[in-house]
N, CA, C and O atoms as CSV, one atom per row, in Angstrom:
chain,resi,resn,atom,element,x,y,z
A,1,UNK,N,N,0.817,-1.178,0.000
A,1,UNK,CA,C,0.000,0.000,0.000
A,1,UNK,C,C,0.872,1.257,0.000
A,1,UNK,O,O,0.527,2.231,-0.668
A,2,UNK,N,N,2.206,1.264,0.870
A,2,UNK,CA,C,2.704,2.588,0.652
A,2,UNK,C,C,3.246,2.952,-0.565
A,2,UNK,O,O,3.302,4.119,-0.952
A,3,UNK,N,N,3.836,1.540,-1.477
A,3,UNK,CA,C,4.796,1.463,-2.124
A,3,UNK,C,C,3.314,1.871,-3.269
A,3,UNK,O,O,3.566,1.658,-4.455
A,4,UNK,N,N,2.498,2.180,-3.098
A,4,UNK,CA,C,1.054,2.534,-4.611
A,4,UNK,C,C,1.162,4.177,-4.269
A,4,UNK,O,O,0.818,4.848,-5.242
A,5,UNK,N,N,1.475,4.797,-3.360
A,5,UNK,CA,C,1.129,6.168,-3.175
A,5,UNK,C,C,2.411,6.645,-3.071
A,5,UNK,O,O,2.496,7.872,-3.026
A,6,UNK,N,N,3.704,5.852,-3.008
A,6,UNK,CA,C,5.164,6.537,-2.439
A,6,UNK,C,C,5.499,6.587,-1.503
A,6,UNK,O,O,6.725,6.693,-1.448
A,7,UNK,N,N,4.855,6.560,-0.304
A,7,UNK,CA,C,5.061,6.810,1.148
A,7,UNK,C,C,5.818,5.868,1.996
A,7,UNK,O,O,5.538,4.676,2.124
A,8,UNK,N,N,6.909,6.558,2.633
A,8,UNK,CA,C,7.720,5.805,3.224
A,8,UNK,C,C,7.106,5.224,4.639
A,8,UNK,O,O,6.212,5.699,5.339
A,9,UNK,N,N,7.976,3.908,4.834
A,9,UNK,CA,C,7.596,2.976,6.245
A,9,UNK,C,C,8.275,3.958,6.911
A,9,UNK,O,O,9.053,4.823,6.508
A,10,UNK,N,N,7.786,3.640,8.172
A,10,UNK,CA,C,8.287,4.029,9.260
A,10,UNK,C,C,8.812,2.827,10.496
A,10,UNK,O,O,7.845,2.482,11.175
A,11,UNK,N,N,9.596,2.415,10.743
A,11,UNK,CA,C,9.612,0.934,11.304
A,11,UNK,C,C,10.003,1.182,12.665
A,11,UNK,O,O,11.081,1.437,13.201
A,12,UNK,N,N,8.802,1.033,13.079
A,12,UNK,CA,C,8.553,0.979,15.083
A,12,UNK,C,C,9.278,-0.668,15.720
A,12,UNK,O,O,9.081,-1.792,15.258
A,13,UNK,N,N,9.985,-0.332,16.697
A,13,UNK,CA,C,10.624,-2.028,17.281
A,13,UNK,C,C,10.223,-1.114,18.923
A,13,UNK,O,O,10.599,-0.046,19.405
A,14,UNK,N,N,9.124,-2.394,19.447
A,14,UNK,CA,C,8.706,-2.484,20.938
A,14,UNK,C,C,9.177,-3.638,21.765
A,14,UNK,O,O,8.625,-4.739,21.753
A,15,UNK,N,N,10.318,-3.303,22.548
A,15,UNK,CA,C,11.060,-3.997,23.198
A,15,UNK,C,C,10.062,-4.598,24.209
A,15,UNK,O,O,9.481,-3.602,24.641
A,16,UNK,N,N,9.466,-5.847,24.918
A,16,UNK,CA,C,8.890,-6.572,25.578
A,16,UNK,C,C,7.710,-5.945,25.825
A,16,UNK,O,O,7.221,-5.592,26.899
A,17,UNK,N,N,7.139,-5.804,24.247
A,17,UNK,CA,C,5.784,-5.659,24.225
A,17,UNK,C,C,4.632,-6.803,24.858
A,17,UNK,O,O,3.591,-6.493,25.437
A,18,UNK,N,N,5.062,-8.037,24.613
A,18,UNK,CA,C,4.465,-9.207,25.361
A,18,UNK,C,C,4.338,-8.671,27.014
A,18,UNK,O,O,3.291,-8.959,27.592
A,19,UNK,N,N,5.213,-8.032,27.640
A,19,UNK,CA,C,4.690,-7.565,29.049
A,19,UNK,C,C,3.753,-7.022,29.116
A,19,UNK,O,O,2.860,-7.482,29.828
A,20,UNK,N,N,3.547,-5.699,28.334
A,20,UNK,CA,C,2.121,-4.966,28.316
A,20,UNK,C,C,1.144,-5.599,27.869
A,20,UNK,O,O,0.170,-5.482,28.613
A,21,UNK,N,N,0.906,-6.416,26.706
A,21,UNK,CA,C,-0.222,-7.214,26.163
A,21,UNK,C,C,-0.003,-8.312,26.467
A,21,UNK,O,O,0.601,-8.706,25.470
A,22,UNK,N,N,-0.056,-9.254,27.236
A,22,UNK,CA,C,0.087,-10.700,26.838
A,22,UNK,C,C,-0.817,-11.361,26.135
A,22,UNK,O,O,-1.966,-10.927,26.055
A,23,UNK,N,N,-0.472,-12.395,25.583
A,23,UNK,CA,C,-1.492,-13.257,24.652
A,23,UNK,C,C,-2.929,-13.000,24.897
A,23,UNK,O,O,-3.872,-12.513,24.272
A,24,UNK,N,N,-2.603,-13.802,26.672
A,24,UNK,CA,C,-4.229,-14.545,27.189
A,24,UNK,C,C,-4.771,-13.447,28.075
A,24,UNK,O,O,-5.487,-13.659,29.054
A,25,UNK,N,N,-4.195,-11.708,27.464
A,25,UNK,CA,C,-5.416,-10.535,28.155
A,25,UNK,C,C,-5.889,-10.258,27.520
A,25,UNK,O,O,-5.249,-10.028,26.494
A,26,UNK,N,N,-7.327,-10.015,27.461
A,26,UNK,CA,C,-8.156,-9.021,26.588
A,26,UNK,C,C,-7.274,-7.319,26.716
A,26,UNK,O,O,-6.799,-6.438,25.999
A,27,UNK,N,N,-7.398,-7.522,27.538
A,27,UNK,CA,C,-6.633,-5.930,27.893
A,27,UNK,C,C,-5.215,-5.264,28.162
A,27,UNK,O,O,-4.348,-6.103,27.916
A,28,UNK,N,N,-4.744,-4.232,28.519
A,28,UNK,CA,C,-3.284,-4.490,28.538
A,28,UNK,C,C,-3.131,-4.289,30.121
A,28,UNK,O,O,-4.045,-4.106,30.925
A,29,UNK,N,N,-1.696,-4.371,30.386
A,29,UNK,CA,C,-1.819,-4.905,31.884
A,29,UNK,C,C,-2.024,-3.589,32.643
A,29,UNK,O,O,-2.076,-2.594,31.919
A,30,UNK,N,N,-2.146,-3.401,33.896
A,30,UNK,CA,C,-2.820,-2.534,34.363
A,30,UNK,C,C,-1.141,-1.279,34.115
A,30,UNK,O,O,-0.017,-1.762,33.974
A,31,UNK,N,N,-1.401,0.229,34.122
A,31,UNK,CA,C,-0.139,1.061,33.676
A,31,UNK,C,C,0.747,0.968,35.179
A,31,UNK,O,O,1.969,0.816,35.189
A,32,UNK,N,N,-0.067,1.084,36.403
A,32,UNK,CA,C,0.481,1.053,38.054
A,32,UNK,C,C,1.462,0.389,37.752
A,32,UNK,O,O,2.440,0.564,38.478
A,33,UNK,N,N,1.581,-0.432,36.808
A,33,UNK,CA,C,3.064,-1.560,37.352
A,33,UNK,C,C,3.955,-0.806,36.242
A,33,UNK,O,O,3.632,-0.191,35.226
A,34,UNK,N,N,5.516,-1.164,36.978
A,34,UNK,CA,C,6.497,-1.001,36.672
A,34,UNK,C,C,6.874,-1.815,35.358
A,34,UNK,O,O,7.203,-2.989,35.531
A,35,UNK,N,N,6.857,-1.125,33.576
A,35,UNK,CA,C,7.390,-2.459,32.636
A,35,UNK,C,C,8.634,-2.109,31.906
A,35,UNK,O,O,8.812,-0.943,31.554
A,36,UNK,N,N,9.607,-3.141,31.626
A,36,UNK,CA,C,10.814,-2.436,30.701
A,36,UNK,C,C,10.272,-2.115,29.509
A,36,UNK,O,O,11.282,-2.042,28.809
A,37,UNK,N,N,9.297,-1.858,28.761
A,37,UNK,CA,C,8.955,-1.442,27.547
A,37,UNK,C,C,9.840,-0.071,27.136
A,37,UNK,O,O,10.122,0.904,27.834
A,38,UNK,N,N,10.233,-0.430,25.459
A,38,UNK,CA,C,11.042,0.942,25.176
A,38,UNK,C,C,10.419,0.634,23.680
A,38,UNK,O,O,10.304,-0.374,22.983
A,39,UNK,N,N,10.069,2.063,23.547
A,39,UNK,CA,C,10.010,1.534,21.878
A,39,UNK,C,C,10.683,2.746,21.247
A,39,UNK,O,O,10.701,3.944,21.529
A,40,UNK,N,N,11.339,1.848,20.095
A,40,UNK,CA,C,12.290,2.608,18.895
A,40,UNK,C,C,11.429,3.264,17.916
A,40,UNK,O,O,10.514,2.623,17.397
A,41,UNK,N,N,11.609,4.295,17.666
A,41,UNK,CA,C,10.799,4.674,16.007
A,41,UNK,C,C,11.927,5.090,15.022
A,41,UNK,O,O,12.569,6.120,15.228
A,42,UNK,N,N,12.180,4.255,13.906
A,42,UNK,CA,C,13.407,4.491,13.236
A,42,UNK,C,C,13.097,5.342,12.200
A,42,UNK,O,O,12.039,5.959,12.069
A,43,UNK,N,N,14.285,5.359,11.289
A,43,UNK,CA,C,14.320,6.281,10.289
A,43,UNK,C,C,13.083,5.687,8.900
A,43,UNK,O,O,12.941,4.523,8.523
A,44,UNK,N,N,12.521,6.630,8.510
A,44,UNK,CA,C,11.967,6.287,7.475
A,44,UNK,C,C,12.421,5.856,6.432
A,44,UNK,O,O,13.492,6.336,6.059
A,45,UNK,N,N,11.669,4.645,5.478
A,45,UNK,CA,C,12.158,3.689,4.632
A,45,UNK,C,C,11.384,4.009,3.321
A,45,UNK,O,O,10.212,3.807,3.004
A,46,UNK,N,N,12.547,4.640,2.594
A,46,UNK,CA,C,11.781,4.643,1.127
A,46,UNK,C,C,11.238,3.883,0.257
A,46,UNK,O,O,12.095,3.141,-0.222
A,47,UNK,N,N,9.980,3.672,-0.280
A,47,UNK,CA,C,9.786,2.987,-0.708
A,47,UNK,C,C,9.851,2.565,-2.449
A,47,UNK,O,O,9.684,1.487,-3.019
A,48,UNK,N,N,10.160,3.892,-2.946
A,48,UNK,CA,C,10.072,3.907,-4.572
A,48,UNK,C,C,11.264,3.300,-5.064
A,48,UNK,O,O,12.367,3.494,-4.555
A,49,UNK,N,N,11.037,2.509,-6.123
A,49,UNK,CA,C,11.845,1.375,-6.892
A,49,UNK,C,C,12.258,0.273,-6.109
A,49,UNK,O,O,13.331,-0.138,-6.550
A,50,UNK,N,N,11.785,-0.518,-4.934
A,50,UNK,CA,C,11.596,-1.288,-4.598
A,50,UNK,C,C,10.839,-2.668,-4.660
A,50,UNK,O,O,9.670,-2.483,-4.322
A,51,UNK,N,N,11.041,-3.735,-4.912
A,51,UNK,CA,C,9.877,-4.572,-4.855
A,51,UNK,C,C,9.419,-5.252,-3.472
A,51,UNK,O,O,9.927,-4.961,-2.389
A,52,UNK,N,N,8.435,-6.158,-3.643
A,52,UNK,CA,C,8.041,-6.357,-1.935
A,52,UNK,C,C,8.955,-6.932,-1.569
A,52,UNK,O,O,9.223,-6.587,-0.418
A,53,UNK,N,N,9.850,-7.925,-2.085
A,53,UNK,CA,C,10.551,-8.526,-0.793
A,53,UNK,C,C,11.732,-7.854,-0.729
A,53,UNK,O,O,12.480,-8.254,0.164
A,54,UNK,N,N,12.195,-6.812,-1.507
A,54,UNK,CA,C,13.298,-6.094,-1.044
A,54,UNK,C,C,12.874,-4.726,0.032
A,54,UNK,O,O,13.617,-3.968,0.655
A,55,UNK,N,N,11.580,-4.775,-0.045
A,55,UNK,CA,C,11.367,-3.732,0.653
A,55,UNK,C,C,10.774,-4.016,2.164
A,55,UNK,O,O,10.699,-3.080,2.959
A,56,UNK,N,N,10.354,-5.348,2.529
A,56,UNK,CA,C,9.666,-6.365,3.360
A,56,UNK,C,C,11.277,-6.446,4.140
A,56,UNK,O,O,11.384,-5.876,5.225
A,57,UNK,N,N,12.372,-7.089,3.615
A,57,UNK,CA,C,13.678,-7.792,4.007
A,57,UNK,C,C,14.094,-6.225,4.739
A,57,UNK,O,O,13.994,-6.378,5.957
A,58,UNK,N,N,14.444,-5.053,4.471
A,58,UNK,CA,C,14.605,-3.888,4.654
A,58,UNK,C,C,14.129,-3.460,6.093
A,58,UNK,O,O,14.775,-3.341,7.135
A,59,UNK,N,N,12.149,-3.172,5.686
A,59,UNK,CA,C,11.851,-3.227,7.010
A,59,UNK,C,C,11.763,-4.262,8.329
A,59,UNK,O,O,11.227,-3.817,9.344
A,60,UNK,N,N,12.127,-5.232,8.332
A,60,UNK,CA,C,12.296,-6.462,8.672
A,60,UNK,C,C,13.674,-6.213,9.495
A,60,UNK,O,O,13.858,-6.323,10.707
A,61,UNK,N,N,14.644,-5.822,8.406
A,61,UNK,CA,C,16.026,-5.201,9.340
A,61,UNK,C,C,15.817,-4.326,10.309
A,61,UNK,O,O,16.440,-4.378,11.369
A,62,UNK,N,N,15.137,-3.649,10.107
A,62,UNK,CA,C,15.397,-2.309,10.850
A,62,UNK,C,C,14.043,-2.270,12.230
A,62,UNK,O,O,14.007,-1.739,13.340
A,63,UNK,N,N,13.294,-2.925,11.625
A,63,UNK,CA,C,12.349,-3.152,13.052
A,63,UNK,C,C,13.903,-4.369,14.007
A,63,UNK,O,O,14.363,-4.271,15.144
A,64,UNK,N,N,14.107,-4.957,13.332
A,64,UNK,CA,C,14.649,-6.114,14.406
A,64,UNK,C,C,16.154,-5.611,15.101
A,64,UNK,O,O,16.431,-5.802,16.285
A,65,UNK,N,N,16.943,-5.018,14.239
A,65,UNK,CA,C,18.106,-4.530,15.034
A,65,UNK,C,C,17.467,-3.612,16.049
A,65,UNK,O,O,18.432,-3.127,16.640
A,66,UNK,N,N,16.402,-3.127,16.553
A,66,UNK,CA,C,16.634,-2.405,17.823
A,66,UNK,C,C,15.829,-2.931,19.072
A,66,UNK,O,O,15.511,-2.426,20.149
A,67,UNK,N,N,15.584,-4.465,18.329
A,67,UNK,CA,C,14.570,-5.655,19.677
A,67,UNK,C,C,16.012,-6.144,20.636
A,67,UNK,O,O,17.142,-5.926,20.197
A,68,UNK,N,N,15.849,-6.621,21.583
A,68,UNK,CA,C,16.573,-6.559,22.586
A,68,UNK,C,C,17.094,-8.653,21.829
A,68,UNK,O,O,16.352,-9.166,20.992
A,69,UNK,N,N,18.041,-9.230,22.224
A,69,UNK,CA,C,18.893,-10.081,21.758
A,69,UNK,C,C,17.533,-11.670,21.947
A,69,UNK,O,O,17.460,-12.665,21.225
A,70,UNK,N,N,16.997,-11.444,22.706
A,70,UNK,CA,C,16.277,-12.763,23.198
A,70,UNK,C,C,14.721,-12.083,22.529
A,70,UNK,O,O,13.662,-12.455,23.034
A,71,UNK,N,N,14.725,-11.173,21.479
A,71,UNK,CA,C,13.573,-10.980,20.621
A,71,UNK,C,C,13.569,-10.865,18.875
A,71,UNK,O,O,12.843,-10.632,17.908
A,72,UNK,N,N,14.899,-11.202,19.263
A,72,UNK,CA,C,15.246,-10.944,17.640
A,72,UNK,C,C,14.567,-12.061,17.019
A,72,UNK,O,O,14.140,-12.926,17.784
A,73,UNK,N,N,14.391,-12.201,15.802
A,73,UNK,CA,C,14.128,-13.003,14.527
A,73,UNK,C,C,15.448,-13.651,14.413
A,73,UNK,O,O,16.544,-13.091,14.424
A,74,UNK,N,N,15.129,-15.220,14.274
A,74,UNK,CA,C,16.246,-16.234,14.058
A,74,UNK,C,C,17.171,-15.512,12.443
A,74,UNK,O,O,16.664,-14.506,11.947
A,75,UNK,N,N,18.076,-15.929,11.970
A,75,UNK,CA,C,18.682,-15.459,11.112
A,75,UNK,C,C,18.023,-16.111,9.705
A,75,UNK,O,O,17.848,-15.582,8.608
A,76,UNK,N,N,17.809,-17.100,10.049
A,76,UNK,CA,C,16.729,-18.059,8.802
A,76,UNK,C,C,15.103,-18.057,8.646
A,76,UNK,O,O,14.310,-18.696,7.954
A,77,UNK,N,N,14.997,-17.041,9.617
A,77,UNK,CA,C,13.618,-16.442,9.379
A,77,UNK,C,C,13.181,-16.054,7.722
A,77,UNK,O,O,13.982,-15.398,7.057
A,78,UNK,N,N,11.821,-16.517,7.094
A,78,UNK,CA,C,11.030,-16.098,6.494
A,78,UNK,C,C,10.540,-14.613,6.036
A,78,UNK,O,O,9.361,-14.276,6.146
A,79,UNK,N,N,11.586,-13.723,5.494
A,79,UNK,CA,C,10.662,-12.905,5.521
A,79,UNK,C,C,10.136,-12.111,4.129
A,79,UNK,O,O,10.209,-10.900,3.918
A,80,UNK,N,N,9.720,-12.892,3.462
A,80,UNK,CA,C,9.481,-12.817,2.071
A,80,UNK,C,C,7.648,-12.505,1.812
A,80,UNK,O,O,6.836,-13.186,2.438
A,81,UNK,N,N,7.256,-11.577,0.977
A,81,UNK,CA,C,5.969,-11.491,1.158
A,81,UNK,C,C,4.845,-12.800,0.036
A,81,UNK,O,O,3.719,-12.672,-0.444
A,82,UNK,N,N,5.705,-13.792,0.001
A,82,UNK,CA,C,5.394,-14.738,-0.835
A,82,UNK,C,C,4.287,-15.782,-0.096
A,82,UNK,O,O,3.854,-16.757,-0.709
């Protein structure tokens, strides 16, 4: 969709987002508690002359280099929009 209008990604990485939402809450956990949540908002990702999986593999990088080591994506991860 961005790549039909030009508009660049923006690639957000939320470090132990699973603390605030877990799976099995409807809701997120109450704010009173103390959570390590940090979230990154990186540089914007151009999207013109790109195709999807070069542009998928891209944002894919850049969300994951700023997840903390025990959230990263295995190195043989999938990330092809196929």
């Amino acid at each position: 969709m961005a790549q039909k209008v030009g508009a660049p990604i923006v690639p957000i990485s939320i470090n132990y987002a699973q603390k605030v939402q877990p799976l099995e809450y409807i809701f997120p956990v109450r704010p009173s508690r103390c959570l390590p949540v940090t979230i990154y908002i990186g540089k914007p990702i151009e999207t013109d002359g790109k195709n999807d999986d070069e542009l998928m593999a891209e944002v894919w990088h850049a969300i994951s280099e700023n997840l903390v080591d025990s959230q990263k994506p295995s190195d043989d991860a999938d990330v092809s929009t196929a």
